[in-house]
Chimera marker file (.cmm) of the C-alpha trace (Angstrom):
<marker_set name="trace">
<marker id="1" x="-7.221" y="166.823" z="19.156" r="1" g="1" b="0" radius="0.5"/>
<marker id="2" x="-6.178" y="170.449" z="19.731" r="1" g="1" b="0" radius="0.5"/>
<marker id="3" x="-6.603" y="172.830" z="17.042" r="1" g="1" b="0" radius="0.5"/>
<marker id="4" x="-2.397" y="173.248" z="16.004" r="1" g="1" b="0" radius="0.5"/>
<marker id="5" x="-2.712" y="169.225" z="15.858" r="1" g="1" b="0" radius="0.5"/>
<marker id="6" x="-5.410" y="168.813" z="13.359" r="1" g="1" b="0" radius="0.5"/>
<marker id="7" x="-3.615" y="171.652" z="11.702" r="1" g="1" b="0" radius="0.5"/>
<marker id="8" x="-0.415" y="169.384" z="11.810" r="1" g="1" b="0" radius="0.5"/>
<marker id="9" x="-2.352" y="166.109" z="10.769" r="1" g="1" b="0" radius="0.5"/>
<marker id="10" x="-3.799" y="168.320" z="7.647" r="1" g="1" b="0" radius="0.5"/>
<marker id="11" x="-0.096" y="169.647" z="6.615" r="1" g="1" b="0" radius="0.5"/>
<marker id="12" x="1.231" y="165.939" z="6.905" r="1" g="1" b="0" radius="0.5"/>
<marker id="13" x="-1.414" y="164.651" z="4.667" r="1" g="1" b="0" radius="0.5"/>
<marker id="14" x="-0.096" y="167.409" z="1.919" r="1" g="1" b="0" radius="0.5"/>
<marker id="15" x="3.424" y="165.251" z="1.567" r="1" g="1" b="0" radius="0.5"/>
<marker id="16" x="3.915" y="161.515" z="1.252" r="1" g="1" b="0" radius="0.5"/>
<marker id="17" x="7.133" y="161.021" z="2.966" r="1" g="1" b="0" radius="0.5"/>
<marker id="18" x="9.305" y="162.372" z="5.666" r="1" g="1" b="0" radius="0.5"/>
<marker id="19" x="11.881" y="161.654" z="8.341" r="1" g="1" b="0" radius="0.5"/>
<marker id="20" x="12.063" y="159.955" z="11.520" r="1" g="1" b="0" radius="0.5"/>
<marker id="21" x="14.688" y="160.095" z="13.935" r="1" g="1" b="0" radius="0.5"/>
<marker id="22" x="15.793" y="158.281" z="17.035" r="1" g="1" b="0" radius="0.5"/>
<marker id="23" x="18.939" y="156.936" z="18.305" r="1" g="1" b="0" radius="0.5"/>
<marker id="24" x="20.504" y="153.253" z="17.920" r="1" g="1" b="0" radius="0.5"/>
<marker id="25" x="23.396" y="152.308" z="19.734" r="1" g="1" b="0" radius="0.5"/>
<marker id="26" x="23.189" y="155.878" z="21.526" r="1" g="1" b="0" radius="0.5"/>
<marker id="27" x="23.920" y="157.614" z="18.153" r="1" g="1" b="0" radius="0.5"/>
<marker id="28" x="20.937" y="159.744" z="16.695" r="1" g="1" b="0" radius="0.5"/>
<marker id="29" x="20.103" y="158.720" z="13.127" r="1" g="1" b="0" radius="0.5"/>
<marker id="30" x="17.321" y="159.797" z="10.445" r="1" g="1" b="0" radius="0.5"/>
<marker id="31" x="15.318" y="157.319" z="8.425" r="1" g="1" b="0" radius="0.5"/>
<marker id="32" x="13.342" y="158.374" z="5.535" r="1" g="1" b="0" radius="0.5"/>
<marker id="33" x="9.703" y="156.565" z="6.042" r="1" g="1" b="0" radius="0.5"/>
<marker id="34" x="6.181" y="157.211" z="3.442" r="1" g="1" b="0" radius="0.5"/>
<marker id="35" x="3.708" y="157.891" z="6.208" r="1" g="1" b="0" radius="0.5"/>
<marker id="36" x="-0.285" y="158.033" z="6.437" r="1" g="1" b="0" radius="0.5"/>
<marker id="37" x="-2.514" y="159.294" z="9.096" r="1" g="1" b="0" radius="0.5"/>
<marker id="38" x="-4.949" y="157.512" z="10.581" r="1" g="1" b="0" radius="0.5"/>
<marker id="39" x="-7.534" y="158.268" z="13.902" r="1" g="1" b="0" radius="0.5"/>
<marker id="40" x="-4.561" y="160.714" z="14.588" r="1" g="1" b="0" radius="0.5"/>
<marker id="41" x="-1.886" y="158.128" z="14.341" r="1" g="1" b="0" radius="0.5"/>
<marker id="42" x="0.946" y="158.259" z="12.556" r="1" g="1" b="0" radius="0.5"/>
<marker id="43" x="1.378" y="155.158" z="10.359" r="1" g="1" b="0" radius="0.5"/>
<marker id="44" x="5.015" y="154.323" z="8.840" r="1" g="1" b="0" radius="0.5"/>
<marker id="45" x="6.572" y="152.411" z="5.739" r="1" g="1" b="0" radius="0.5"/>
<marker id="46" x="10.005" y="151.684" z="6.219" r="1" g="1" b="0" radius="0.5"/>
<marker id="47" x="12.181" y="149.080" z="4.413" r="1" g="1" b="0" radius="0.5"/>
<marker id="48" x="13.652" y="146.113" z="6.844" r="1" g="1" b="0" radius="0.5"/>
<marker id="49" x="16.573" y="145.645" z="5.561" r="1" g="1" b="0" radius="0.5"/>
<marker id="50" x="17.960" y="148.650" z="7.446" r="1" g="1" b="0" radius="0.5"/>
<marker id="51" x="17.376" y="147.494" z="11.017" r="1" g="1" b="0" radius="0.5"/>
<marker id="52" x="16.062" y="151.191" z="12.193" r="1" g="1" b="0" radius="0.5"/>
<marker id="53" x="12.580" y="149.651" z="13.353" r="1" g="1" b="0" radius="0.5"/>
<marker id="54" x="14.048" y="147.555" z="15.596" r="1" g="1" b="0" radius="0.5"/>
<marker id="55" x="15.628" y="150.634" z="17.141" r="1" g="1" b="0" radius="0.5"/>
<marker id="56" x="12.291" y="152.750" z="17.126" r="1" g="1" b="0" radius="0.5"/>
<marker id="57" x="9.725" y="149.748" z="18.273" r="1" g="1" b="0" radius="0.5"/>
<marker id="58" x="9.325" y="150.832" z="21.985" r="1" g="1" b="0" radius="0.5"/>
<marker id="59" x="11.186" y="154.069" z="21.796" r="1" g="1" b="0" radius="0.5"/>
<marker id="60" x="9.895" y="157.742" z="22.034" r="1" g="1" b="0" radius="0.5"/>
<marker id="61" x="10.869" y="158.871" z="18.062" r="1" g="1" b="0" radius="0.5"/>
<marker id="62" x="10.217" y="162.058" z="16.033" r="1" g="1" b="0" radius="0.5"/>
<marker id="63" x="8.510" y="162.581" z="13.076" r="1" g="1" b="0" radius="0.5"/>
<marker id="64" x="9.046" y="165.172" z="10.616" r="1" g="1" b="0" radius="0.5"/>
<marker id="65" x="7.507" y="166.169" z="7.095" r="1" g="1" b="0" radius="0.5"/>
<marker id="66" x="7.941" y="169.146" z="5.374" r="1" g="1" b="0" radius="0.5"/>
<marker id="67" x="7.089" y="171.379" z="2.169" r="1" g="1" b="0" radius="0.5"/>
<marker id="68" x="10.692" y="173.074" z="1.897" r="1" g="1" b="0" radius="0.5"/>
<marker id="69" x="11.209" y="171.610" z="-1.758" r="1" g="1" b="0" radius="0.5"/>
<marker id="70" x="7.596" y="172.779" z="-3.122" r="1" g="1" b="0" radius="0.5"/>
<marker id="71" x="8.356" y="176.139" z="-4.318" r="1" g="1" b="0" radius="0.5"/>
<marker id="72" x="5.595" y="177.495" z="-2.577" r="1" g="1" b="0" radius="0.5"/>
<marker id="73" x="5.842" y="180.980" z="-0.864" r="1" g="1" b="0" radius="0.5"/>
<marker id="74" x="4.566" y="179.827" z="2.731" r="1" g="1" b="0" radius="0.5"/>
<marker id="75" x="6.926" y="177.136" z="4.061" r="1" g="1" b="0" radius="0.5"/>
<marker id="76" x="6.021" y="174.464" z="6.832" r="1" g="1" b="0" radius="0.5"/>
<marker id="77" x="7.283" y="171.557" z="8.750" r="1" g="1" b="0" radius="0.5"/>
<marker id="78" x="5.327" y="170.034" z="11.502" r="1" g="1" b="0" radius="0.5"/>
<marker id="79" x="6.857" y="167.029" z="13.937" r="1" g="1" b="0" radius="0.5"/>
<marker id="80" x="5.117" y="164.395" z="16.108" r="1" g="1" b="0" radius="0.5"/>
<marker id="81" x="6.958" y="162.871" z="18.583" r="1" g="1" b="0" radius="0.5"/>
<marker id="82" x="5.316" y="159.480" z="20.676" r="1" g="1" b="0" radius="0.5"/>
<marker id="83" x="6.113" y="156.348" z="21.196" r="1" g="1" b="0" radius="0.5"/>
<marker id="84" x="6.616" y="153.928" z="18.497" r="1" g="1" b="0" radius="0.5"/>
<marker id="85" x="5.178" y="150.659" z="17.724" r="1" g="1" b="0" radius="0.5"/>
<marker id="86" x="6.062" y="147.965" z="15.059" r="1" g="1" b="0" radius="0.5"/>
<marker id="87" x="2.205" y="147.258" z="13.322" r="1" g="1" b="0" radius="0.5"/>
<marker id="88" x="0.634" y="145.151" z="10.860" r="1" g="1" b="0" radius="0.5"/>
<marker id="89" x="-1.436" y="147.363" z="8.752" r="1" g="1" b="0" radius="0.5"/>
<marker id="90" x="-4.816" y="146.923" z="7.706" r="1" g="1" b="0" radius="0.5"/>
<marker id="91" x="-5.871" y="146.355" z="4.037" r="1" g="1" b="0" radius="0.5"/>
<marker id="92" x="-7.452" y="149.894" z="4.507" r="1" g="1" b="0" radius="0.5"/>
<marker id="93" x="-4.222" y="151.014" z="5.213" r="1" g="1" b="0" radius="0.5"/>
<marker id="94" x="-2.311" y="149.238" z="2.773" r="1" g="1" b="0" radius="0.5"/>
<marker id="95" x="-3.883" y="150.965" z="0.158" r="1" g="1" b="0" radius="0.5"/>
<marker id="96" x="-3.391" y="153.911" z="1.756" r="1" g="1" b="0" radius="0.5"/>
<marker id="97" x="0.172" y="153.530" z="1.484" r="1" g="1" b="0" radius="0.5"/>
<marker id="98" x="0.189" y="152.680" z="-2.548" r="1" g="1" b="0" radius="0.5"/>
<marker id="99" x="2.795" y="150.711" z="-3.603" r="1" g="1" b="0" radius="0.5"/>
<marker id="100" x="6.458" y="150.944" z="-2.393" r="1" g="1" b="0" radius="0.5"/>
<marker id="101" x="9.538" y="151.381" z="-4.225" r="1" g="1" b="0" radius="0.5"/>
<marker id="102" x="10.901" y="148.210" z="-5.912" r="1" g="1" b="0" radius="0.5"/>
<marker id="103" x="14.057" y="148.745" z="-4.634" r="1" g="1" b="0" radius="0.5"/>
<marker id="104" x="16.467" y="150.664" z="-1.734" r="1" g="1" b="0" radius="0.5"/>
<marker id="105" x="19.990" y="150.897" z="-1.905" r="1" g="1" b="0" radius="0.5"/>
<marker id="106" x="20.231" y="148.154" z="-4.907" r="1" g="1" b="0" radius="0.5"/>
<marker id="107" x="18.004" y="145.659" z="-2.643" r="1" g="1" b="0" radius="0.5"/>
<marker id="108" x="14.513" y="144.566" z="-2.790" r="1" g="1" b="0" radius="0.5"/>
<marker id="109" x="12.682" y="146.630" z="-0.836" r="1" g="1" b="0" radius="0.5"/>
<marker id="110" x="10.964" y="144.896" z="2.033" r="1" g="1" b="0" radius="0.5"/>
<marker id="111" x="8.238" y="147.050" z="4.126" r="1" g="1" b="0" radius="0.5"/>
<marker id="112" x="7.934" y="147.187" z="7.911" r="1" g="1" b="0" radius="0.5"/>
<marker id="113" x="5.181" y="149.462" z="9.501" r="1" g="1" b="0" radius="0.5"/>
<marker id="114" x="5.063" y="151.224" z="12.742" r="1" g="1" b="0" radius="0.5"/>
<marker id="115" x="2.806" y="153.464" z="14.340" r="1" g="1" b="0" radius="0.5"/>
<marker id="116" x="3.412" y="156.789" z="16.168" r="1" g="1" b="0" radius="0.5"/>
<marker id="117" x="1.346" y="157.550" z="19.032" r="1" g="1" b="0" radius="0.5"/>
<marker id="118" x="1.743" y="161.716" z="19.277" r="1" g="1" b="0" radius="0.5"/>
<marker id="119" x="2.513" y="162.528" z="22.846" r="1" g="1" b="0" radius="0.5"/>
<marker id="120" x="3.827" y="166.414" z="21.263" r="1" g="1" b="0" radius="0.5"/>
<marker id="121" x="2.905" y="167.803" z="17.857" r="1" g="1" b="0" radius="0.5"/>
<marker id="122" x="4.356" y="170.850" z="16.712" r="1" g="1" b="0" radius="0.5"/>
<marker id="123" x="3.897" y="172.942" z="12.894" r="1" g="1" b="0" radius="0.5"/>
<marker id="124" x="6.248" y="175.574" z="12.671" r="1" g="1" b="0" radius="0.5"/>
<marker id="125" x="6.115" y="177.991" z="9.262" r="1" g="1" b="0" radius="0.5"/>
<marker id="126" x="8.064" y="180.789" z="7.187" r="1" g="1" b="0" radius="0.5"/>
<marker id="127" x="7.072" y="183.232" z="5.074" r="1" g="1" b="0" radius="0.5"/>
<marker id="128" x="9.061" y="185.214" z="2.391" r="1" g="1" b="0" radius="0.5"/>
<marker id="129" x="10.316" y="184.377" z="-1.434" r="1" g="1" b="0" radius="0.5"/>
<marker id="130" x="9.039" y="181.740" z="-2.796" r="1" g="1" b="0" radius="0.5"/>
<marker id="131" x="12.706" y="181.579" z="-4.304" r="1" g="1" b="0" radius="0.5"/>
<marker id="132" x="15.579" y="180.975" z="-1.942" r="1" g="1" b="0" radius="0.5"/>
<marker id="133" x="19.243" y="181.061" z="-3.614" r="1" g="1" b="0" radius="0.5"/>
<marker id="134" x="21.622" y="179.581" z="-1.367" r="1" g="1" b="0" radius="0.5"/>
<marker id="135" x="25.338" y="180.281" z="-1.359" r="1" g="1" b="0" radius="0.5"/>
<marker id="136" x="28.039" y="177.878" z="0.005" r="1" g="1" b="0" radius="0.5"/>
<marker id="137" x="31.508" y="180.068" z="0.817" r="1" g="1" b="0" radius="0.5"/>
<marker id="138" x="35.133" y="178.130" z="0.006" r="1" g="1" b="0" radius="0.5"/>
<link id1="1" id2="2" r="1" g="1" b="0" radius="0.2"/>
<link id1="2" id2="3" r="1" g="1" b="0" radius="0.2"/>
<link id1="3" id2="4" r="1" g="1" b="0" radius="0.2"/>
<link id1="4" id2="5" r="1" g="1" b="0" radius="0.2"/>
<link id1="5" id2="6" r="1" g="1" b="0" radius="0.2"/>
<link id1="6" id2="7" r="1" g="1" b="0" radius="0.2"/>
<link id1="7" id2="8" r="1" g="1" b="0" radius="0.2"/>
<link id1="8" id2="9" r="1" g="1" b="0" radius="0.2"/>
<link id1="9" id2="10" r="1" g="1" b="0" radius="0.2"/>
<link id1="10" id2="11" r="1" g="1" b="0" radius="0.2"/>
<link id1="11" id2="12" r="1" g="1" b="0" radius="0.2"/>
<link id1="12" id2="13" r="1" g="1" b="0" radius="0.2"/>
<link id1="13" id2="14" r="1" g="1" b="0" radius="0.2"/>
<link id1="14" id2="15" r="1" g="1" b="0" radius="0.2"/>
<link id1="15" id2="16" r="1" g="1" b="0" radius="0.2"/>
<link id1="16" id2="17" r="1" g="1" b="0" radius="0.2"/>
<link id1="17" id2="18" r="1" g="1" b="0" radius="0.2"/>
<link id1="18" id2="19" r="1" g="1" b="0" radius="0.2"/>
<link id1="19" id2="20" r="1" g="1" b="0" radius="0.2"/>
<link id1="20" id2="21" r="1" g="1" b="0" radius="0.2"/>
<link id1="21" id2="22" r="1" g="1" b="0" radius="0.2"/>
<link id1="22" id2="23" r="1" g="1" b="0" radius="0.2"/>
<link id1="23" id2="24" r="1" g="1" b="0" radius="0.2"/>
<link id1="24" id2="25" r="1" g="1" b="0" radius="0.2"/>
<link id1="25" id2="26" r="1" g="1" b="0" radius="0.2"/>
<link id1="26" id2="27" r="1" g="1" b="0" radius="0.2"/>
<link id1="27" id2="28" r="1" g="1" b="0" radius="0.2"/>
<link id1="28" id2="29" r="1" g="1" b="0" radius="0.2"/>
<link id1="29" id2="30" r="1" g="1" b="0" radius="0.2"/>
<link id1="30" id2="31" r="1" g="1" b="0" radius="0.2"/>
<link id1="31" id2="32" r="1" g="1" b="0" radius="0.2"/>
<link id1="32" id2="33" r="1" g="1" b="0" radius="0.2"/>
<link id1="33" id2="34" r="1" g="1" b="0" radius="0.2"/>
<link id1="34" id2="35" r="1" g="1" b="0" radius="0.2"/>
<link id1="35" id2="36" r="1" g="1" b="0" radius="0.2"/>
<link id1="36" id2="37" r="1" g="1" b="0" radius="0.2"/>
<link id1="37" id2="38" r="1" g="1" b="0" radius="0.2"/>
<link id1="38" id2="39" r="1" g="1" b="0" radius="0.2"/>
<link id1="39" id2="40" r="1" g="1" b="0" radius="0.2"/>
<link id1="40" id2="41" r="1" g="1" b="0" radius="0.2"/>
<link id1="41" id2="42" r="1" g="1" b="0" radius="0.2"/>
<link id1="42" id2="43" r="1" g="1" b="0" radius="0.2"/>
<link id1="43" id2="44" r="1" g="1" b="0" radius="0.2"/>
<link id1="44" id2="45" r="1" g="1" b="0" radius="0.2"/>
<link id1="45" id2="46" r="1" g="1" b="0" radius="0.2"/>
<link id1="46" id2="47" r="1" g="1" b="0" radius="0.2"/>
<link id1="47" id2="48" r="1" g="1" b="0" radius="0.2"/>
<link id1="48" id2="49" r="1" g="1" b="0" radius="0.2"/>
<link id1="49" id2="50" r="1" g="1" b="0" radius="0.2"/>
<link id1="50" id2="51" r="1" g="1" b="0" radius="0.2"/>
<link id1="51" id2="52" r="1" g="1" b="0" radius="0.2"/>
<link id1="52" id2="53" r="1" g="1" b="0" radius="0.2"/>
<link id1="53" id2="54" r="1" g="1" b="0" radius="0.2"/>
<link id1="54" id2="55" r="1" g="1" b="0" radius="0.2"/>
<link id1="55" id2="56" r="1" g="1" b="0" radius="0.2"/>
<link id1="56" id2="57" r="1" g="1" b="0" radius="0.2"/>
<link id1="57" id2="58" r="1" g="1" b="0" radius="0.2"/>
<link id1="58" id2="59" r="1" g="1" b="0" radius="0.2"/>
<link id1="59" id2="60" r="1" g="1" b="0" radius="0.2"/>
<link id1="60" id2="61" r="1" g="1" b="0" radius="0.2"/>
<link id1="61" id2="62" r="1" g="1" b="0" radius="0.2"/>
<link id1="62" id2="63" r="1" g="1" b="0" radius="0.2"/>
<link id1="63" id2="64" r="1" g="1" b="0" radius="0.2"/>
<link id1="64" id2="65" r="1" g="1" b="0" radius="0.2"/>
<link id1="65" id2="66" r="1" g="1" b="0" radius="0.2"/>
<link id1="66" id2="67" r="1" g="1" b="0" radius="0.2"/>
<link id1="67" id2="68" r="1" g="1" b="0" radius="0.2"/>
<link id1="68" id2="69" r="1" g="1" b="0" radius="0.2"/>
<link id1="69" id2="70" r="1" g="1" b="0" radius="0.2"/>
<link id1="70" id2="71" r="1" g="1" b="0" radius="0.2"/>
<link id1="71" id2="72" r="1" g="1" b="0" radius="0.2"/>
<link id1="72" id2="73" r="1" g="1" b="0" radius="0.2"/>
<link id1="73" id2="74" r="1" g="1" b="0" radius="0.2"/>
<link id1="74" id2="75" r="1" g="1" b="0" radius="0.2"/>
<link id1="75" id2="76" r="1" g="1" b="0" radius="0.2"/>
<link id1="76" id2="77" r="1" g="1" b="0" radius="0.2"/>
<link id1="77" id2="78" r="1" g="1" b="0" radius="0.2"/>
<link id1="78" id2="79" r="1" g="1" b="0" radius="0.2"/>
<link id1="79" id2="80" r="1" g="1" b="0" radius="0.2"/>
<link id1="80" id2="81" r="1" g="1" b="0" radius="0.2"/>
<link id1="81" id2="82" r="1" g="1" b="0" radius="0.2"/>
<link id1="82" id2="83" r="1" g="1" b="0" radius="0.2"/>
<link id1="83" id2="84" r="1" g="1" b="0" radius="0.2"/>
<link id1="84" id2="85" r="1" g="1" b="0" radius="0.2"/>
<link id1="85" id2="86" r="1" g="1" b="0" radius="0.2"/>
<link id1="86" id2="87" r="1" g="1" b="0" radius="0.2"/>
<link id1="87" id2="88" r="1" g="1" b="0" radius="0.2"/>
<link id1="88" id2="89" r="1" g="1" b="0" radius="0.2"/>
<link id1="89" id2="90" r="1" g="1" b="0" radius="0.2"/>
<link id1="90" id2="91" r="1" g="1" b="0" radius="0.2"/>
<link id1="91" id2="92" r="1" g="1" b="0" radius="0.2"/>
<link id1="92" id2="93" r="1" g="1" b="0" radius="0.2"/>
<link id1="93" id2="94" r="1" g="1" b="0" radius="0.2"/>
<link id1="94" id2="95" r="1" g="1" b="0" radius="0.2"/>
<link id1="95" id2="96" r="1" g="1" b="0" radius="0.2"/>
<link id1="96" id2="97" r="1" g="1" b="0" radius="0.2"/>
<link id1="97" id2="98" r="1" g="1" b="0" radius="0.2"/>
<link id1="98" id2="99" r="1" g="1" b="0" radius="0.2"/>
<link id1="99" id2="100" r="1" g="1" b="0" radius="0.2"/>
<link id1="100" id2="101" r="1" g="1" b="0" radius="0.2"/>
<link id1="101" id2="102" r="1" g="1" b="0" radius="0.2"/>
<link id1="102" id2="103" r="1" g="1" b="0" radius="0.2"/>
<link id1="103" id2="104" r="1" g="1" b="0" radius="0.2"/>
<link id1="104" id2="105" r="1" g="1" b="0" radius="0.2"/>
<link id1="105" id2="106" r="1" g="1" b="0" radius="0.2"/>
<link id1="106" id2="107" r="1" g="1" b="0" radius="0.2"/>
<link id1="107" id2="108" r="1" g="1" b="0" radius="0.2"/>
<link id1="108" id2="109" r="1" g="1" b="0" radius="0.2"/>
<link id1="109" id2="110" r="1" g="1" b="0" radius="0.2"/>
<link id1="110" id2="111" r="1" g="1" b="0" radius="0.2"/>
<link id1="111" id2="112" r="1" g="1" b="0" radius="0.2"/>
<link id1="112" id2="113" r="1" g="1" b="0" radius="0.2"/>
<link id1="113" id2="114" r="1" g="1" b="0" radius="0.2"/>
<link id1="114" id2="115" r="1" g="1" b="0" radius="0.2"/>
<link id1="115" id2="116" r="1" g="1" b="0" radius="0.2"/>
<link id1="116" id2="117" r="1" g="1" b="0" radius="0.2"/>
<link id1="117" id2="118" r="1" g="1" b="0" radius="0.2"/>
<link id1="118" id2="119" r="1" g="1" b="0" radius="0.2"/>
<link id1="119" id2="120" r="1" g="1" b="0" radius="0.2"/>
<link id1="120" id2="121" r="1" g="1" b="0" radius="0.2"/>
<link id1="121" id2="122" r="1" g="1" b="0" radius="0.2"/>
<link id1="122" id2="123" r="1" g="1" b="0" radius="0.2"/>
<link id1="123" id2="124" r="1" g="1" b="0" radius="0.2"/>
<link id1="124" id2="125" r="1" g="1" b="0" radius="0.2"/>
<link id1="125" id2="126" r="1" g="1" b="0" radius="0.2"/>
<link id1="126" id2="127" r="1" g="1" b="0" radius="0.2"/>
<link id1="127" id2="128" r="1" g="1" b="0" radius="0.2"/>
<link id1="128" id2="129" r="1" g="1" b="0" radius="0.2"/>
<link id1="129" id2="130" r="1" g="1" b="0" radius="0.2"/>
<link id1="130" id2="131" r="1" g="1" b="0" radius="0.2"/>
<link id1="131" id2="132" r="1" g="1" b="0" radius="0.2"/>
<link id1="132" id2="133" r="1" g="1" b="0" radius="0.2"/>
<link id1="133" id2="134" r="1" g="1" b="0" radius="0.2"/>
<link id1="134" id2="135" r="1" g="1" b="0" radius="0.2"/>
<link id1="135" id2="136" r="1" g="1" b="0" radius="0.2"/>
<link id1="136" id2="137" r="1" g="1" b="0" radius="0.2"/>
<link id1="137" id2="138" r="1" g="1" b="0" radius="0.2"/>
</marker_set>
């Protein structure tokens, strides 16, 4: 791995969840997924019941995590984009993962897992105030 990706793998492994995003019936969507990295592989927890890992099993996704909502004065976000594929995980990385939510959307929440091999991996930052007031005009 290139230095910037074991830089990204490192910032990932900071935050437990993030987004992934791909298209299903040729309309981009983003899912939120907990991830874990393993041997450079991204490693996904999604819940089922939505359908979106049936569009991303065999398609090129991206992955994106970030630190935006930490309050800390350097910001990051870092995004892998590969091909993914629909996994069983092993009890390693089960308990990686930690237990999922009991529920999504008022249903039981059942887990599918997919891994991301990174073809790209990028890590962009910011720097500035730690406190960020935004303003919406009417």
């Amino acid at each position: 791995m290139s230095p910037e990706e074991l830089h990204a793998v490192e910032l990932l492994r900071r935050v437990p969840y993030g987004r992934v995003a791909t298209s299903m019936r040729a309309l981009p969507f983003l899912a939120l997924a907990r991830h874990i990295v393993v041997d450079g592989r991204v490693v996904l927890r999604m819940h089922a019941g939505f359908g979106y890992h049936q569009a991303c099993n065999g398609s090129v996704v991206a992955y994106g995590a970030d630190n935006f909502h930490s309050g800390e004065a350097r910001m990051w976000s870092v995004q892998f984009t590969g091909t993914a594929q629909t996994v069983e995980p092993t009890t390693a990385e089960l308990e990686l993962f930690g237990p999922g939510p009991h529920y999504v959307d008022g249903a039981l929440f059942d887990p599918v897992y997919m891994r991301i091999e990174p073809q790209f991996v990028t890590v962009h930052s910011l720097a500035g105030q730690a406190e960020r007031q935004f303003q919406h005009a009417l």
